[in-house]
C-alpha positions as CSV (number, residue, x, y, z in Angstrom):
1,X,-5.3,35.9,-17.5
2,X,-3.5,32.2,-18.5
3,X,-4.7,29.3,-17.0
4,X,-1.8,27.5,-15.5
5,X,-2.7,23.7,-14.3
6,X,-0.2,22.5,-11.7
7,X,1.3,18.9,-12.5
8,X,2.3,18.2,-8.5
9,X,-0.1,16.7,-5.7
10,X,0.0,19.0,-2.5
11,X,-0.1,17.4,1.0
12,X,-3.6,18.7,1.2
13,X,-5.0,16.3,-2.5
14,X,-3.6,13.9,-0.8
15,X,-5.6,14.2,2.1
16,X,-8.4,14.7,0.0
17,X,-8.2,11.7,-2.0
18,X,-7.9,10.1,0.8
19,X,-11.3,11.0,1.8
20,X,-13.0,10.2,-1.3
21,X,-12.6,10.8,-5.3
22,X,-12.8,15.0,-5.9
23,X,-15.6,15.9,-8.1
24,X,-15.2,17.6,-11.7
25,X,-15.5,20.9,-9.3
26,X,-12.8,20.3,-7.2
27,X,-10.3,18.7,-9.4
28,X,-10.7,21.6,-11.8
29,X,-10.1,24.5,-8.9
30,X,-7.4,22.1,-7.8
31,X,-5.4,21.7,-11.2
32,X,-6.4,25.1,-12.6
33,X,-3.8,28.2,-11.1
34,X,-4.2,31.3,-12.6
35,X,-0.6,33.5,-14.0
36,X,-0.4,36.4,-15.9
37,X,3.8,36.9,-16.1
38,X,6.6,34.3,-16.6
39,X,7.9,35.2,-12.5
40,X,4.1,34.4,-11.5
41,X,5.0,31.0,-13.2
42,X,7.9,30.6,-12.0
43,X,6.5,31.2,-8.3
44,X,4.3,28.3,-8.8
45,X,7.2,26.2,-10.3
46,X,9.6,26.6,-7.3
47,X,7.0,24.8,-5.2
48,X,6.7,21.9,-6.9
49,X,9.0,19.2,-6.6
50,X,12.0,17.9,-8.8
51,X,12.9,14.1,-9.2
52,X,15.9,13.3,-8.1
53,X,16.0,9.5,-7.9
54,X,16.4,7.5,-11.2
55,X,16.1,4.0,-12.3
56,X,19.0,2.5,-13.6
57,X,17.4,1.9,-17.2
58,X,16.5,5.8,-17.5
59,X,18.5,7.7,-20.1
60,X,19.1,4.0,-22.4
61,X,15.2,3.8,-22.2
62,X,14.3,7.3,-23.0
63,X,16.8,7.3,-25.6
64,X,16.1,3.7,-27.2
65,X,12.0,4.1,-27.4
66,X,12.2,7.8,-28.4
67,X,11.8,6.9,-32.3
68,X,8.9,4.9,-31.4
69,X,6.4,7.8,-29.7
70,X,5.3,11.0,-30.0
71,X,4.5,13.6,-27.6
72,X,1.5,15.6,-28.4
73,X,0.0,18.7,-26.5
74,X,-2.6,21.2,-26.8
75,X,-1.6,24.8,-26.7
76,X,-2.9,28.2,-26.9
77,X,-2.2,31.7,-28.1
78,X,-1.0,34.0,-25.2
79,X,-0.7,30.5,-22.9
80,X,2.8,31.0,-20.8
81,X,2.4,27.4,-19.3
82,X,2.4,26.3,-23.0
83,X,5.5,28.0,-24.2
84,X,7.2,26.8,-21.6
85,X,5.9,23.2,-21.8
86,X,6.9,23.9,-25.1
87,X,10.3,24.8,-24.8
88,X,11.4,21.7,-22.4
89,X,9.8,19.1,-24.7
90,X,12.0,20.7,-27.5
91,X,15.3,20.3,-25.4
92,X,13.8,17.0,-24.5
93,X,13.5,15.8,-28.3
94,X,17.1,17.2,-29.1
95,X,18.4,15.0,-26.0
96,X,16.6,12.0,-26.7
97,X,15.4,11.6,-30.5
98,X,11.2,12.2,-29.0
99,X,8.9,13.6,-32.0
100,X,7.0,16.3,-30.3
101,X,4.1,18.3,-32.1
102,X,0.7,20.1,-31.2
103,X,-3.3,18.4,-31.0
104,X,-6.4,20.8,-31.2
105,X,-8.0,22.1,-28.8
106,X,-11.2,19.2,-29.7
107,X,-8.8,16.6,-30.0
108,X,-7.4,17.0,-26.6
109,X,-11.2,17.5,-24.9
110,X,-11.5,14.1,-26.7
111,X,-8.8,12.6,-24.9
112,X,-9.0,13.6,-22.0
113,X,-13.1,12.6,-21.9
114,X,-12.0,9.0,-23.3
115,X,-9.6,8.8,-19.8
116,X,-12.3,10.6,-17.7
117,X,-9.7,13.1,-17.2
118,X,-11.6,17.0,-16.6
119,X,-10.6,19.1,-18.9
120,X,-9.0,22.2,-17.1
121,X,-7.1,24.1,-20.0
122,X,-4.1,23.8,-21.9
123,X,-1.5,22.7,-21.6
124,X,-1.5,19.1,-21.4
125,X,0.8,16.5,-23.0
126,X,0.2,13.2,-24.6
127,X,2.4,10.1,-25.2
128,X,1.6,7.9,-27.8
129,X,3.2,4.9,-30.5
130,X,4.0,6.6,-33.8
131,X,1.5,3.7,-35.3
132,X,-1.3,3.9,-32.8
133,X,-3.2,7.3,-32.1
134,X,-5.5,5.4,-29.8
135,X,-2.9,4.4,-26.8
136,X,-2.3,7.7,-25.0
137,X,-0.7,8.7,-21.8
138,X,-1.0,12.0,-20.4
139,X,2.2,13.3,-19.6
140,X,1.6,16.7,-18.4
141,X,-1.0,18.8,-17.1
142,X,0.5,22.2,-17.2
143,X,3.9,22.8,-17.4
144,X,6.5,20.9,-15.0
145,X,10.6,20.9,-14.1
146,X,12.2,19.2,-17.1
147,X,13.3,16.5,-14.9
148,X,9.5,15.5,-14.0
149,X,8.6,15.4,-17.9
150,X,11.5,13.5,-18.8
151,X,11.2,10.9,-15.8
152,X,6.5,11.0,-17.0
153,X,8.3,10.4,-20.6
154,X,10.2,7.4,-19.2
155,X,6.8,5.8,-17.1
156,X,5.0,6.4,-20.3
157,X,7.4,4.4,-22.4
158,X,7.4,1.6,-20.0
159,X,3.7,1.3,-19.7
160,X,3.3,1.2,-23.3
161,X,6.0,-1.6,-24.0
162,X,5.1,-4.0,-21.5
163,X,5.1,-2.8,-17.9
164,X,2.1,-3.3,-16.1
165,X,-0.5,-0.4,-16.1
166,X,-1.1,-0.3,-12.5
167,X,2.4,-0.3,-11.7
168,X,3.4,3.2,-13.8
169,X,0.0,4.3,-12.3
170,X,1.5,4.2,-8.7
171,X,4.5,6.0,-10.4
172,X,2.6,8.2,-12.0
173,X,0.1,9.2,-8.8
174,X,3.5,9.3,-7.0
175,X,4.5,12.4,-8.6
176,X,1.9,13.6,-10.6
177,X,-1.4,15.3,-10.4
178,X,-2.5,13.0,-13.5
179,X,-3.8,10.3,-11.8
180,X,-5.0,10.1,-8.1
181,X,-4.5,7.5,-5.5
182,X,-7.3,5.7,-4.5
183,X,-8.3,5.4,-1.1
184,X,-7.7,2.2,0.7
185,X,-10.2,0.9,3.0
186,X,-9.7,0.3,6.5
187,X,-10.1,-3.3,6.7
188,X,-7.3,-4.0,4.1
189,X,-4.8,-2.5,7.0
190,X,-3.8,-4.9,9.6
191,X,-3.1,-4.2,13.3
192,X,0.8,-5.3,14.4
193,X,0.2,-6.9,17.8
């Protein structure tokens, strides 16, 4: 059986992030859905939410900065996610001029430890400058609706050329099971009176 890690936050992560940060435990049964045929994928796939709302900048960005990055991901044999994953960042690099290629399996276990990310499987997919293998982005954890990748792609960009990190954070916990967001405290909500 493929392991399948699901790139959208359900209603119920949310909730639990709210409560407190999951532990390796629960962020691994939480990511980590098991397939075993392309309609089991796509099962999981209709569920998850497609962008619809796009900055202004989108398509000049993604086609301006592709040149400078490259996506990389981890794959398997026999991995459906990954094929998939696979497929979308190819039509993505026709569209918009992104070099896309495969890591290890050790060099994305690396990666994700350096980020404190768990590491649930494969696939997952990397952004980073042509001329620095050091300033990765996850992208994707599992496969995702081209339209998600693309707009993670975009966030990536931005966040390496100059927006603030904490701001494609929020972007990214927004849509993404990549990142979580953290939990505010009680006293930082006021009371309208």
């Amino acid at each position: 059986m493929v392991m399948f890690l699901a790139a959208a936050v359900t209603a119920g992560a949310t909730t639990a992030i709210a409560a407190g940060p999951p532990s390796r435990a629960e962020a691994a049964r939480a990511a980590v859905h098991p397939v075993s045929s392309e309609q089991a994928m796509k099962s999981w796939l209709d569920r998850v939410p497609r962008t619809s709302v796009f900055p202004p900048d989108f398509e000049a960005t993604l086609r301006g900065q592709g040149a400078a990055y490259v996506v990389e991901m981890s794959t398997a044999p026999g991995c459906l996610p990954c094929g998939d994953l696979w497929t979308k960042l190819g039509v993505l690099k026709a569209r918009y001029g992104w070099t896309v290629r495969t890591i290890s399996t050790p060099e994305a276990m690396i990666r994700s430890g350096r980020l404190g990310l768990p590491w649930v499987g494969h696939p997952v997919a990397w952004v980073r400058p042509l001329a620095d293998p050091n300033r990765v982005i996850p992208v994707a954890i599992g496969t995702d609706h081209s339209v998600n990748i693309s707009r993670n792609l975009y966030l990536a960009a931005k966040m390496q050329s100059g927006v603030r990190v904490a701001v494609g954070v929020r972007a990214m916990s927004k849509f993404t099971g990549i990142v979580g967001v953290p939990a505010s405290s009680p006293s930082t909500h006021r009371r309208k009176g």
